[in-house]
C-alpha positions in Angstrom: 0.0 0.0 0.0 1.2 3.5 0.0 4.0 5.3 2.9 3.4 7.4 5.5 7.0 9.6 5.3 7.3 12.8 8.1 9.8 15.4 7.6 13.3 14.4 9.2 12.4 16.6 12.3 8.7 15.0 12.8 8.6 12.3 15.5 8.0 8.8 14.5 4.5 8.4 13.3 2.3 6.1 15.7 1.0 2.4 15.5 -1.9 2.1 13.1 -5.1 3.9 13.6 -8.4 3.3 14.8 -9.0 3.5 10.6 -6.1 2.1 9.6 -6.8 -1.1 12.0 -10.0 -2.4 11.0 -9.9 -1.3 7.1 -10.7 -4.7 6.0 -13.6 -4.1 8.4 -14.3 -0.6 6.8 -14.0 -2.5 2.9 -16.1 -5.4 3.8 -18.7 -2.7 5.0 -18.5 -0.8 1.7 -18.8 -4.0 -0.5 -21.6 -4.6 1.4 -23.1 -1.2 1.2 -22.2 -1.0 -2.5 -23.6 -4.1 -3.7 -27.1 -2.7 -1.9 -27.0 0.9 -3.3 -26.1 -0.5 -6.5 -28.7 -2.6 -6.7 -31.8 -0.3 -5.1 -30.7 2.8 -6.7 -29.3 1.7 -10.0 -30.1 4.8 -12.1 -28.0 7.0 -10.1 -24.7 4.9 -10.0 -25.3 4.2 -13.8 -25.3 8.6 -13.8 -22.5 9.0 -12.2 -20.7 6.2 -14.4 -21.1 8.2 -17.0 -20.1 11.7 -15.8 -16.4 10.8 -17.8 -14.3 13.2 -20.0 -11.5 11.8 -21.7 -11.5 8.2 -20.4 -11.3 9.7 -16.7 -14.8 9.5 -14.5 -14.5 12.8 -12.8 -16.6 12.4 -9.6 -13.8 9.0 -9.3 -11.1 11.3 -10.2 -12.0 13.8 -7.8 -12.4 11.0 -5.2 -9.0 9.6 -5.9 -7.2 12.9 -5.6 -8.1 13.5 -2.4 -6.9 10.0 -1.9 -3.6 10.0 -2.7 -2.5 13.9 -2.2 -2.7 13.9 1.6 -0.6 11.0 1.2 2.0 12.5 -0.9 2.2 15.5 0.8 4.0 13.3 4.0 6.6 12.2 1.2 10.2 13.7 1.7 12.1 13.6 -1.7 14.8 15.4 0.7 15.6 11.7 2.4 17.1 10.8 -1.1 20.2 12.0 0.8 20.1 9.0 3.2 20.0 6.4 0.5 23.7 6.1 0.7 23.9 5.0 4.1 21.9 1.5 3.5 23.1 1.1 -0.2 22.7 -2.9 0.7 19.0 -2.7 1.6 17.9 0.1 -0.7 19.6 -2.3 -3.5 17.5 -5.5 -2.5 14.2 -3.5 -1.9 14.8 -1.9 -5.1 15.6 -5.3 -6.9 12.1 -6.5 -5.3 10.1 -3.8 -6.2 11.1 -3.2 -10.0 12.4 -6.5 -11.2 10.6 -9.6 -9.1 7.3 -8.3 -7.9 5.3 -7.3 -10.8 6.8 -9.7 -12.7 6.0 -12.7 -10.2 2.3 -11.1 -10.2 2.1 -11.7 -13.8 3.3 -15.2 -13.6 0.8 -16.0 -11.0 -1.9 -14.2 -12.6 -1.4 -16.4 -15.5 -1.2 -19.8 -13.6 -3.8 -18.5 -10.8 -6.1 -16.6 -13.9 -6.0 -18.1 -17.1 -5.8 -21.6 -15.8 -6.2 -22.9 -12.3 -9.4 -21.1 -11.6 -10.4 -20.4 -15.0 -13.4 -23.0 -15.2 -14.6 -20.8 -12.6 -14.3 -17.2 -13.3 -16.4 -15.7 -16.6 -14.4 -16.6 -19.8 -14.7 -12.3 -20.1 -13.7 -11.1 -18.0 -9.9 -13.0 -17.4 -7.8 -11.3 -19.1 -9.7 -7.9 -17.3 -8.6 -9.7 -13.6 -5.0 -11.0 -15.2 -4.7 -6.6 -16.0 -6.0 -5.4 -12.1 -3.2 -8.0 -10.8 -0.3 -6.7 -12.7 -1.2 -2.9 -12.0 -1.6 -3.4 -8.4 1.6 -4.9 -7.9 3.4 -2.3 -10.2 3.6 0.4 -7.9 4.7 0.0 -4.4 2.9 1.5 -1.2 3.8 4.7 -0.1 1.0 5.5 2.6 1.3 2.9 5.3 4.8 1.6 5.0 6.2 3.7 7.8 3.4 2.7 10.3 4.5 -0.8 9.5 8.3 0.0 9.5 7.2 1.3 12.9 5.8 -1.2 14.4 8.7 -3.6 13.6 10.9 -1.2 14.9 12.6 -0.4 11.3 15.1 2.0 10.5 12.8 5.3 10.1 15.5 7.1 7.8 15.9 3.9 5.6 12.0 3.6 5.0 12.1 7.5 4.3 14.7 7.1 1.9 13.4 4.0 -0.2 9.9 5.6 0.0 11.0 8.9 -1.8 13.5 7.1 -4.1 10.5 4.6 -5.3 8.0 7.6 -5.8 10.9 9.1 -7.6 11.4 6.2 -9.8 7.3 5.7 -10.4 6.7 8.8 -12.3 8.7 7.1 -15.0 8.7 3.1 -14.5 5.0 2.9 -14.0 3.6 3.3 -17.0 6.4 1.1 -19.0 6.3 -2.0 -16.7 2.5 -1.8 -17.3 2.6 -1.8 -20.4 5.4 -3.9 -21.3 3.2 -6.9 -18.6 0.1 -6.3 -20.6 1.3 -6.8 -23.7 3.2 -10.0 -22.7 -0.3 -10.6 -21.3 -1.4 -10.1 -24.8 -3.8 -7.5 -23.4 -4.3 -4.4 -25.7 -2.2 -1.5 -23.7 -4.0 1.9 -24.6 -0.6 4.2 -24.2 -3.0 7.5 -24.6 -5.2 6.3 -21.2 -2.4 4.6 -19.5 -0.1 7.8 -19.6 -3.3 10.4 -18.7 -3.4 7.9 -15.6 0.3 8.2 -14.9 -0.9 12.5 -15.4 -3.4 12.3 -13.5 -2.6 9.8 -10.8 1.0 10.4 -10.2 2.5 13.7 -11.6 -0.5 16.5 -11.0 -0.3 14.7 -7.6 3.1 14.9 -6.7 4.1 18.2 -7.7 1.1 19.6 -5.9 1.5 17.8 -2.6 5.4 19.1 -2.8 3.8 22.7 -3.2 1.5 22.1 -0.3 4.0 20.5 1.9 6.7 23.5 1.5 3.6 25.7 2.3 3.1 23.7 5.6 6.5 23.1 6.5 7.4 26.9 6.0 5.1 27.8 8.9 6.7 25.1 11.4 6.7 21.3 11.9 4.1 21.8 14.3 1.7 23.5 12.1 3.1 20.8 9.3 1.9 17.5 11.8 -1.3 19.7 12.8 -2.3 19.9 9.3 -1.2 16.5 8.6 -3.8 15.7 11.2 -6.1 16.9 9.7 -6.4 16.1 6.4 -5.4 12.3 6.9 -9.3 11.4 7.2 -9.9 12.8 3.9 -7.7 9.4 2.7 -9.6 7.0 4.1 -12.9 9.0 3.8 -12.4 8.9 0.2 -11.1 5.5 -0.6 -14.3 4.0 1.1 -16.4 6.4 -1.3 -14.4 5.4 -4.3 -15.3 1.9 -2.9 -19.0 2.1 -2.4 -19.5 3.3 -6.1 -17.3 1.1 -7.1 -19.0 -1.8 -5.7 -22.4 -0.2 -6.8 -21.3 -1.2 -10.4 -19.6 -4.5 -9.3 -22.8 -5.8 -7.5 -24.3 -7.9 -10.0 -21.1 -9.7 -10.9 -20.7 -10.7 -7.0 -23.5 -11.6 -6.5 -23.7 -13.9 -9.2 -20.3 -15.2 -8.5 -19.9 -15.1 -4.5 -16.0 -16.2 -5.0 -14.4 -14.8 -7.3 -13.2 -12.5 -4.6 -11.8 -15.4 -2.8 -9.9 -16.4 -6.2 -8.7 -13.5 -7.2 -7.1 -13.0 -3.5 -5.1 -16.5 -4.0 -2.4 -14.9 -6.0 -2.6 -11.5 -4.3 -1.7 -13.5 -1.5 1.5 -15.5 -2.8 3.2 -12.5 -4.1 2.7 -11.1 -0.8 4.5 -13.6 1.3 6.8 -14.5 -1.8 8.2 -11.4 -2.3 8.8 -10.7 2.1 10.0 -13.6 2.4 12.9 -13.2 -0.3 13.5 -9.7 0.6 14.1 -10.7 4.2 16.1 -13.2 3.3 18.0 -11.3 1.0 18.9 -8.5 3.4 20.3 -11.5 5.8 22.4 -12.9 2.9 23.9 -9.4 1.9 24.8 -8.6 5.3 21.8 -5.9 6.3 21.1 -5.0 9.8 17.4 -6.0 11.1 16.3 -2.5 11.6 16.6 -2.5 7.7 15.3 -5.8 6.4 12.4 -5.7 8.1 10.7 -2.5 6.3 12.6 -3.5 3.8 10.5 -6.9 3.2 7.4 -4.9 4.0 7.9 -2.5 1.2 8.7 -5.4 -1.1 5.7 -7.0 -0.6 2.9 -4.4 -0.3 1.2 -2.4 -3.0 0.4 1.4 -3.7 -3.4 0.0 -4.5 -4.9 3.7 -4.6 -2.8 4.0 -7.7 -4.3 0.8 -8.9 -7.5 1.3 -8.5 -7.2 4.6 -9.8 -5.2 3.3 -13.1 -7.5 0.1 -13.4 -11.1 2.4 -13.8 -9.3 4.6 -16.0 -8.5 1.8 -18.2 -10.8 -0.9 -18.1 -13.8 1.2 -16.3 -15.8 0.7 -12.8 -17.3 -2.3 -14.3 -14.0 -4.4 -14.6 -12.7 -7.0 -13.6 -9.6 -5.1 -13.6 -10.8 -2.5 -11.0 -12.6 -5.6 -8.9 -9.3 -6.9 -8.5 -7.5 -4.2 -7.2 -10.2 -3.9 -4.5 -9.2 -7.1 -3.1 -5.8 -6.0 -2.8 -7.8 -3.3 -0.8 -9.6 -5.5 1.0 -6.8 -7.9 2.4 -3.5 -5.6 2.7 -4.5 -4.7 6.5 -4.3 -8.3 8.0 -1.2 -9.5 5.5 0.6 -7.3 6.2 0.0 -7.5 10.2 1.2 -11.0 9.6 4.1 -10.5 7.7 5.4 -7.7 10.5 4.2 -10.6 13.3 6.6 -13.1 11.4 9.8 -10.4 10.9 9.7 -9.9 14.8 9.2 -13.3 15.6 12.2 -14.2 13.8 14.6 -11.8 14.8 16.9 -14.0 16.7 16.9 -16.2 13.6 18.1 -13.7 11.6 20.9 -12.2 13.4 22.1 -15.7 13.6 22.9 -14.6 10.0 25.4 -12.3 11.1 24.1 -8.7 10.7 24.0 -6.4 13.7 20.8 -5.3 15.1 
């Protein structure tokens, strides 16, 4: 998911929120609430459906702004100083992120997708689902890694720095490592929507977040972490919007087919404990202190899904099987991810048997 990064003079951000606790809670709710809506007040999710210019659903785009912007504006492209100083695990989170995870999502995708639960997904919509796969895991999180970091007691200057360097290398690897999956997917990649995504979804949103936060952070870090305070609802507020329209559309194909939800998470799964597991163990081989492989694994394996879900209505619409499938990354990153920072401290004597230093 995305990463929560505070200015180098900011205290260290607290455990997870009330929110940011029970948000598989707060998704099953909206399913739920989605599904009904959609289905007692059709005419008026249909309407907003088709409020679009240029490919883009503005109440959506509106939604997802408000989304991802407060997260953004936390991001510190000023910790791409501190990469230096954990060149080892910068390298394997790096390798992780851009050449093994959305690569290994595409592989399961196709064995997961196209042939283990084929039989029982709709012939139609597969190669939709194989697409929502491969753009969730092609951006990683930058919103909750640090509250993760934190609560393994991770380096907070190493998470800062590999959360800046990856938003800094997204602007421009996104939209290629889509594209290049999709077409070995032999999926039709529309370039014109794909990069007005990138635009809209990445770009606008980063240079304006960077304007706001120099705003902030010239009257103070205090006034910076009050207004941080603030706005951080707006984030969640928004994503279960996005969600409840989104499942407005998607309510006839659930109910119809109960779980596909539950297949679609398989491989969603796998990549998550496939790609923490071998950057953990990668940091031990190389050397890395704890402190560092633990966020380290976490930003391997978790996914900026705002972005995807974003990307995947803008390309394949609300209706997709694309955009379905992005929501259950939504749906399951809270109590993963829990699990994979239970299993990092749990094995910390284990891994400084390795030889690095805590």
């Amino acid at each position: 998911m995305t990463a929560q990064t505070l200015p180098k003079t900011a205290a260290a951000p607290a455990p997870l929120t009330f929110f940011e606790r029970y948000l598989t809670l707060w998704v099953f709710l909206c399913i739920v609430a989605g599904i009904v809506v959609g289905q007692l007040f059709p005419g008026p999710i249909q309407a907003i459906g088709r409020m679009e210019y240029a490919q883009v659903n503005l109440p959506v785009g509106l939604l997802i702004w408000v989304m991802i912007i407060p997260m953004l504006l936390k991001v510190d492209f000023g910790a791409l100083g501190q990469v230096k100083d954990h060149w080892r695990g910068i390298g394997v989170t790096l390798f992780i992120n851009w050449a093994v995870k959305p690569f290994s999502m595409a592989l399961l995708a196709w064995i997961f997708i196209r042939h283990v639960f084929a039989p029982y997904l709709p012939a139609d919509q597969l190669d939709s689902y194989v697409a929502g796969l491969i753009l969730l895991a092609a951006a990683p999180c930058t919103a909750m890694v640090f509250v993760w970091s934190r609560l393994t007691g991770g380096d907070p200057m190493f998470t800062l720095g590999q959360v800046a360097l990856n938003d800094a290398i997204m602007v421009f690897a996104f939209a290629p490592i889509v594209a290049l999956l999709l077409g070995l997917s032999a999926i039709t990649v529309p370039w014109d929507t794909l990069l007005t995504s990138v635009l809209m979804y990445i770009v606008i949103p980063v240079i304006l977040a960077q304007w706001w936060r120099r705003r902030l952070l010239a009257r103070g870090t205090a006034a910076f972490d009050a207004a941080l305070a603030r706005i951080g609802p707006w984030s969640v507020a928004a994503l279960l919007a996005t969600l409840v329209l989104l499942f407005g559309f998607q309510g006839k194909a659930i109910l119809e087919q109960p779980l596909v939800i539950a297949m679609l998470a398989v491989p969603i799964l796998v990549q998550v404990f496939f790609n923490s597991s071998l950057a953990y163990w990668l940091n031990r081989r190389v050397g890395e202190k704890h402190n560092v492989a633990c966020p380290s694994a976490l930003i391997g394996a978790s996914n900026f899904f705002e972005l995807a879900v974003a990307a995947a209505i803008s390309l394949f619409g609300f209706e997709s099987g694309a955009a379905l499938a992005t929501v259950v990354g939504v749906l399951i990153e809270v109590p993963v991810m829990l699990l994979v920072v239970r299993v990092v401290n749990a094995s910390k004597t284990w891994y400084e048997r390795g030889g690095a230093a805590a």
